[in-house]
TIVO-2410 file (N, C-alpha, C; in nm, 3 decimals):
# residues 100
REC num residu      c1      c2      c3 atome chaine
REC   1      X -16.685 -15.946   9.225     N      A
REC   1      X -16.628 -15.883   9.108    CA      A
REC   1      X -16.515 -15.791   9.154     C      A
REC   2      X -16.417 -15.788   9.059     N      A
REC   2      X -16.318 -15.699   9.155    CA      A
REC   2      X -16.296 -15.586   9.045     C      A
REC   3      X -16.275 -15.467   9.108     N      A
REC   3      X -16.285 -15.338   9.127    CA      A
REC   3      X -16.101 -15.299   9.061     C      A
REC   4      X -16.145 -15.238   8.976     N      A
REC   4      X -15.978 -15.134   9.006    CA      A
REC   4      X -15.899 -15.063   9.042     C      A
REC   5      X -15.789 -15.122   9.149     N      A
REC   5      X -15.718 -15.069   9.234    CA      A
REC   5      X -15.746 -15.144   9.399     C      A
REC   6      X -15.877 -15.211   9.342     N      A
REC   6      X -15.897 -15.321   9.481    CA      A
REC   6      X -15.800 -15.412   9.463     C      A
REC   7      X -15.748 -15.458   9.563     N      A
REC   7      X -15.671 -15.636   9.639    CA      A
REC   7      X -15.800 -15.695   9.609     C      A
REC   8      X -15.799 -15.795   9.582     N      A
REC   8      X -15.872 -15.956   9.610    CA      A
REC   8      X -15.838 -15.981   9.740     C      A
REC   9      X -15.902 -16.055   9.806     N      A
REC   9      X -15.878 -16.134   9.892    CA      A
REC   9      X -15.781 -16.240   9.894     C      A
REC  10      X -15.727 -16.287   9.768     N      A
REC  10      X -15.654 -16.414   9.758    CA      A
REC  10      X -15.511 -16.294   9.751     C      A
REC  11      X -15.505 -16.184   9.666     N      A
REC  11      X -15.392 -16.090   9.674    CA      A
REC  11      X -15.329 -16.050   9.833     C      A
REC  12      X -15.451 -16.007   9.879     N      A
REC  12      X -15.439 -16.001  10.001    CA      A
REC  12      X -15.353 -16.045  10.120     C      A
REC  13      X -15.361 -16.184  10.079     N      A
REC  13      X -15.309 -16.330  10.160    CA      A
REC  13      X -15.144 -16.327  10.114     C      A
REC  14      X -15.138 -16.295   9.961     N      A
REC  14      X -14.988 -16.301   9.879    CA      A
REC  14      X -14.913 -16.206   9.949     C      A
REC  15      X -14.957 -16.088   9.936     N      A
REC  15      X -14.919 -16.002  10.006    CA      A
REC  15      X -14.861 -16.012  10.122     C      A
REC  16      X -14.929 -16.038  10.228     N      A
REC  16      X -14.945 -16.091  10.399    CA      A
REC  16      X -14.797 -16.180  10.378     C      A
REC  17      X -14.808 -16.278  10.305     N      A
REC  17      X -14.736 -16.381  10.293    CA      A
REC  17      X -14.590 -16.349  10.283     C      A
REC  18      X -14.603 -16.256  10.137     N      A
REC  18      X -14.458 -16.182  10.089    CA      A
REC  18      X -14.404 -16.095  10.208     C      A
REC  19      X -14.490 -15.994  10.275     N      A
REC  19      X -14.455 -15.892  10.347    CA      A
REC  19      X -14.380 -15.989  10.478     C      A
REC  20      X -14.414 -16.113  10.530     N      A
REC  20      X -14.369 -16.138  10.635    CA      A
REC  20      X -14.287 -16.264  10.587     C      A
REC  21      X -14.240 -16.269  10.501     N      A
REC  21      X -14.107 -16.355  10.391    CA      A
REC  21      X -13.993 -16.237  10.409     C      A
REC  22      X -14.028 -16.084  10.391     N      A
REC  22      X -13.944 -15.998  10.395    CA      A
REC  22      X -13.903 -15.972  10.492     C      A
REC  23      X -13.946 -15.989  10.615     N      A
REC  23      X -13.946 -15.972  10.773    CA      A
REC  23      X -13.869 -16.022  10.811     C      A
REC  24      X -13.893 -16.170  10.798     N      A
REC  24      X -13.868 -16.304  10.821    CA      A
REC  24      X -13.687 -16.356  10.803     C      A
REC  25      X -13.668 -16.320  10.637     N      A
REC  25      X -13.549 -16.325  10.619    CA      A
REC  25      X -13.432 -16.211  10.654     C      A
REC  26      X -13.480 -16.135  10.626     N      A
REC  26      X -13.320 -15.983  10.685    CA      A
REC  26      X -13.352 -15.980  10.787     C      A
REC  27      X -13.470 -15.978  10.875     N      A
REC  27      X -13.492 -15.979  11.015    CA      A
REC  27      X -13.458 -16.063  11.137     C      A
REC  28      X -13.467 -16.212  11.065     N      A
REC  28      X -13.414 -16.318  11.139    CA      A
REC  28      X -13.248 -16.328  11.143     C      A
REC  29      X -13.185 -16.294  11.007     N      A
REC  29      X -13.055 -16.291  10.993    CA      A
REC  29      X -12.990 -16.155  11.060     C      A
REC  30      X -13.035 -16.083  11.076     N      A
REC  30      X -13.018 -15.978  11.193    CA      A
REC  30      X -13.037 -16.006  11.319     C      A
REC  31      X -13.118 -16.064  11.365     N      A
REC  31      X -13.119 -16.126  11.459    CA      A
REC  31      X -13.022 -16.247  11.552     C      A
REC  32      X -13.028 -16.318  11.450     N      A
REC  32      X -12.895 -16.449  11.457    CA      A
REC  32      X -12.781 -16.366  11.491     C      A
REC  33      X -12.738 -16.256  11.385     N      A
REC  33      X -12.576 -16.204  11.386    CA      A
REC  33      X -12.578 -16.114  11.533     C      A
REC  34      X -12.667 -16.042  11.571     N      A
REC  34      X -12.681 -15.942  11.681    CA      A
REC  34      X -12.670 -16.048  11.822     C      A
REC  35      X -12.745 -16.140  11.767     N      A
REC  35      X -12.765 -16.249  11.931    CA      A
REC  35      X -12.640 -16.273  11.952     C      A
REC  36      X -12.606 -16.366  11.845     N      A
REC  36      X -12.436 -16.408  11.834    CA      A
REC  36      X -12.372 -16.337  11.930     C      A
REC  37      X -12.336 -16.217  11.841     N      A
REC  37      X -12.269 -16.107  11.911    CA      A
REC  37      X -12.258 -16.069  12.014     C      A
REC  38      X -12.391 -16.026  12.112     N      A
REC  38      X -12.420 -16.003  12.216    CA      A
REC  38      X -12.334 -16.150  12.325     C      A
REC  39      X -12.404 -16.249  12.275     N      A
REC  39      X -12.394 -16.354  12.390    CA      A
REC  39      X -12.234 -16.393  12.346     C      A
REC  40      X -12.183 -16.399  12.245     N      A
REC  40      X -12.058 -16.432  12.222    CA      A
REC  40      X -11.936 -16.312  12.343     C      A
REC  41      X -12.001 -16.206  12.372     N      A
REC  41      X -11.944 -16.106  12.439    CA      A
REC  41      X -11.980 -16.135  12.605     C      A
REC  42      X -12.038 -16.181  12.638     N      A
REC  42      X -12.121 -16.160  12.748    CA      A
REC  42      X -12.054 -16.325  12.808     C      A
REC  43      X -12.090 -16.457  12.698     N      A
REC  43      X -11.994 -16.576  12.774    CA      A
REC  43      X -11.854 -16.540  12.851     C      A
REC  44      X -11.854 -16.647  12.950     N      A
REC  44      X -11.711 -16.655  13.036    CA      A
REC  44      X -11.639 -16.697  12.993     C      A
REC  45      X -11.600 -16.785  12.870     N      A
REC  45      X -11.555 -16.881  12.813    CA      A
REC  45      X -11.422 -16.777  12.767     C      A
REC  46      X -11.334 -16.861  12.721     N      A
REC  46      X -11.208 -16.810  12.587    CA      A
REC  46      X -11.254 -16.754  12.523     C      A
REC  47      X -11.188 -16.662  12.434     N      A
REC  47      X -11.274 -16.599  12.329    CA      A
REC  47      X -11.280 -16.684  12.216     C      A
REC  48      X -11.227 -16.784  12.205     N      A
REC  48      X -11.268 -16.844  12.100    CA      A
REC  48      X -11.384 -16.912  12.092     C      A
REC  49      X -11.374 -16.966  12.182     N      A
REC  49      X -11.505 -17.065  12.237    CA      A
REC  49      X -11.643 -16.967  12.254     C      A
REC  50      X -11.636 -16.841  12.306     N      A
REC  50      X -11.719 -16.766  12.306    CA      A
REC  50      X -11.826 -16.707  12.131     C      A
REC  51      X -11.682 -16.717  12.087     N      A
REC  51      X -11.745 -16.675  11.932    CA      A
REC  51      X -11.826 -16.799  11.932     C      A
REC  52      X -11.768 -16.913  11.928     N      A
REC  52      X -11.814 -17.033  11.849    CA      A
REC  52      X -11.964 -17.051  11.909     C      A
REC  53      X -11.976 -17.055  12.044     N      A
REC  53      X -12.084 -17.069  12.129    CA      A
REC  53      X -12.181 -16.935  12.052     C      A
REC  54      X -12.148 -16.800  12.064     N      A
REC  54      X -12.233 -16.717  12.020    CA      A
REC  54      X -12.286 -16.761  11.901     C      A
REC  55      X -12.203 -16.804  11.819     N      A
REC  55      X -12.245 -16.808  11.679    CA      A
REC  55      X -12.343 -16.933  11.646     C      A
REC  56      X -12.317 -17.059  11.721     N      A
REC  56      X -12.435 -17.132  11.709    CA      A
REC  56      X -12.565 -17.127  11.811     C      A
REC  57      X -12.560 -17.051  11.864     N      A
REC  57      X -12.670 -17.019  11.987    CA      A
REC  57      X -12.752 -16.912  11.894     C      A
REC  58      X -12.634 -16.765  11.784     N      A
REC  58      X -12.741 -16.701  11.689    CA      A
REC  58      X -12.795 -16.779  11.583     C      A
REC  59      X -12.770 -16.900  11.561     N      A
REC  59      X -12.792 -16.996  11.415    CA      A
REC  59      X -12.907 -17.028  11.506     C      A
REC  60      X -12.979 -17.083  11.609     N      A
REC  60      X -13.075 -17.104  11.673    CA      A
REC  60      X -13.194 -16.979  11.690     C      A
REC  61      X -13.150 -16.883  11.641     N      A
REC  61      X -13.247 -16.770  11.714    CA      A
REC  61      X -13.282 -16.757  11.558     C      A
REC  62      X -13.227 -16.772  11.429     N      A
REC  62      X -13.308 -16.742  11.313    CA      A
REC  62      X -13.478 -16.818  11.265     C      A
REC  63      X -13.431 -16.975  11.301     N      A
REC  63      X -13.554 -17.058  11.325    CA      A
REC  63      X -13.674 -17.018  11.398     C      A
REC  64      X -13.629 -16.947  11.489     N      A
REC  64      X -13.735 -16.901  11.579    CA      A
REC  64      X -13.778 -16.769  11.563     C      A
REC  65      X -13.710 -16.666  11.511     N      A
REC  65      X -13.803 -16.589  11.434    CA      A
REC  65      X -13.840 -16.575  11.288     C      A
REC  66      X -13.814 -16.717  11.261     N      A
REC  66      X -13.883 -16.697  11.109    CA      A
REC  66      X -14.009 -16.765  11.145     C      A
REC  67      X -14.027 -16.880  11.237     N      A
REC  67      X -14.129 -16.966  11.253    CA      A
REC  67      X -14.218 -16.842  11.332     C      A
REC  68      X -14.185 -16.765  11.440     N      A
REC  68      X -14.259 -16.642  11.482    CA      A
REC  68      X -14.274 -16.563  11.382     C      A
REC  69      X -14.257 -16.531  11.287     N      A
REC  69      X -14.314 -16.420  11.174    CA      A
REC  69      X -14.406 -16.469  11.112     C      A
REC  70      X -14.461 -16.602  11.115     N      A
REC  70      X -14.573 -16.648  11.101    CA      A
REC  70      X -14.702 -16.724  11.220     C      A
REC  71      X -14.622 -16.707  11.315     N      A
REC  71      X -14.734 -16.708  11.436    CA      A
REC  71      X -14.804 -16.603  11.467     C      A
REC  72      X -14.715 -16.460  11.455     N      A
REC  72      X -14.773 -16.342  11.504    CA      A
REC  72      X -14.880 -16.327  11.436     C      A
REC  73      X -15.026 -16.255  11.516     N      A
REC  73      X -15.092 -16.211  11.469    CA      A
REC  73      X -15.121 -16.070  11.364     C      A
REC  74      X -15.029 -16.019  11.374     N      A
REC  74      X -15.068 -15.882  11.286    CA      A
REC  74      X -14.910 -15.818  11.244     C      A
REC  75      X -14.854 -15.774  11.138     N      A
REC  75      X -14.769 -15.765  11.083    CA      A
REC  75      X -14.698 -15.642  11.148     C      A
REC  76      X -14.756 -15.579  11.212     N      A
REC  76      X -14.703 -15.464  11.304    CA      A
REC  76      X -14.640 -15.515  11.439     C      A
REC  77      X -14.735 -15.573  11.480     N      A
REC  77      X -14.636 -15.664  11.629    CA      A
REC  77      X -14.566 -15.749  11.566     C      A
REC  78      X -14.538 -15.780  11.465     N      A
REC  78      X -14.406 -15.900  11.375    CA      A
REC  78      X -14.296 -15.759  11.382     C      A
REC  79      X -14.325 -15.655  11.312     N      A
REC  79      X -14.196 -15.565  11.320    CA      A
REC  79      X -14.178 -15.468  11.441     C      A
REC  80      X -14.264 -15.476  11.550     N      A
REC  80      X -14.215 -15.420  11.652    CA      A
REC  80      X -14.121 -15.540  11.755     C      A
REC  81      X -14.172 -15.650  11.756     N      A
REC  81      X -14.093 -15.753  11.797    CA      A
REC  81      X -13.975 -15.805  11.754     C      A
REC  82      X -13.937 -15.767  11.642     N      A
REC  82      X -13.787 -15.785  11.551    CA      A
REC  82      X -13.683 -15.697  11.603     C      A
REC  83      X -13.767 -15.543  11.592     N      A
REC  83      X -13.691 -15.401  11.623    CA      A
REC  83      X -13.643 -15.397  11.780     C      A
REC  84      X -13.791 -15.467  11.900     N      A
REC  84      X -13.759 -15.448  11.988    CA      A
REC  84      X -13.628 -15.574  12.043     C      A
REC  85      X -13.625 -15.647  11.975     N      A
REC  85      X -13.537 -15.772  11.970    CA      A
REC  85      X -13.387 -15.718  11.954     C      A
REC  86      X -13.368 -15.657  11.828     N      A
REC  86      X -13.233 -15.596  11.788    CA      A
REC  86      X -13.200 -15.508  11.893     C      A
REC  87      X -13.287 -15.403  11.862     N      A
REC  87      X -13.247 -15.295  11.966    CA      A
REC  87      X -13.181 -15.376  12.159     C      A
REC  88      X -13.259 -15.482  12.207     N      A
REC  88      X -13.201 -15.544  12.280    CA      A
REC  88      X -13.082 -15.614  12.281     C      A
REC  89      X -13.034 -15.666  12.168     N      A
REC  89      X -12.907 -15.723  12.149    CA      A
REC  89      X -12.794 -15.596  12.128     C      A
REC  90      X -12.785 -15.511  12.079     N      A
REC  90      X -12.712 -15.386  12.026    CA      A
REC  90      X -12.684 -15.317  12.189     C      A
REC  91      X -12.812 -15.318  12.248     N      A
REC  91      X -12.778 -15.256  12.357    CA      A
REC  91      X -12.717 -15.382  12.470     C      A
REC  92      X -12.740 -15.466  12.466     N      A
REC  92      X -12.666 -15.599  12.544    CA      A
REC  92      X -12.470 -15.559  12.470     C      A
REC  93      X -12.490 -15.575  12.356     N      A
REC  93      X -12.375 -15.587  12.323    CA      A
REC  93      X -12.271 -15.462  12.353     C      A
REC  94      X -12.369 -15.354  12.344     N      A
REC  94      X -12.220 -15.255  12.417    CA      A
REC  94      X -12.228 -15.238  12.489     C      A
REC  95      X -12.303 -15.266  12.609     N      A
REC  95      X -12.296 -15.278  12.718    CA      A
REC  95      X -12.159 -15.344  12.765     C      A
REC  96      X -12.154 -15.417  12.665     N      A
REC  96      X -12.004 -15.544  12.695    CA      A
REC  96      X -11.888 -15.511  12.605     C      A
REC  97      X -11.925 -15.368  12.541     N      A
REC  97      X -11.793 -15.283  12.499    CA      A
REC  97      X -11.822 -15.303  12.352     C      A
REC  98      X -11.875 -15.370  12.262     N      A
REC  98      X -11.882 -15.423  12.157    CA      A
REC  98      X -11.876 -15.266  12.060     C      A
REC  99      X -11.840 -15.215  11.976     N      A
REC  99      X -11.832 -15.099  11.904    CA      A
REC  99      X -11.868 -15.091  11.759     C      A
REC 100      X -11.976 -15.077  11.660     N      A
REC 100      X -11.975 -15.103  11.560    CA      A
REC 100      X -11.884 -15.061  11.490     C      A
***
């Protein structure tokens, strides 16, 4: 019987679901644009070629943390692994002069 102000169990799951849909999408697309960035700076290549290379190498890194925002076990290591992700690209990238 459910209670007022209790989750269900099936809410529960919606929840879980939604919360790491929210992760998933601004997180992964943050991700993609930061990777980009980083490795687009960091290739030896032309700079043109460098963008282009960054930019489909970050189109590869969104797949993989959206498909990881549903492997992880617990929704806290999903957003410490996003944060600690960015924060690695940001710092890759000015490392290589990059300036927001």
């Amino acid at each position: 019987m459910a209670l007022a102000g209790n989750i269900s169990l099936a809410g529960q799951v919606l929840l879980n679901i939604a919360l790491r849909m929210v992760v998933a999408l601004p997180g992964g697309y943050g991700l993609a644009s930061l990777g980009g960035v980083a490795l687009g700076l960091w290739l030896p290549l032309s700079r043109a070629d460098s963008a282009m290379a960054g930019t489909l190498c970050g189109l590869l890194l969104w797949p993989v943390a959206f498909i990881a925002a549903f492997g992880v076990s617990s929704l806290r290591r999903l957003l410490l692994g996003v944060a600690v992700c960015m924060v690695f690209f940001i710092l890759m990238a000015s490392a290589a002069g990059w300036q927001p």
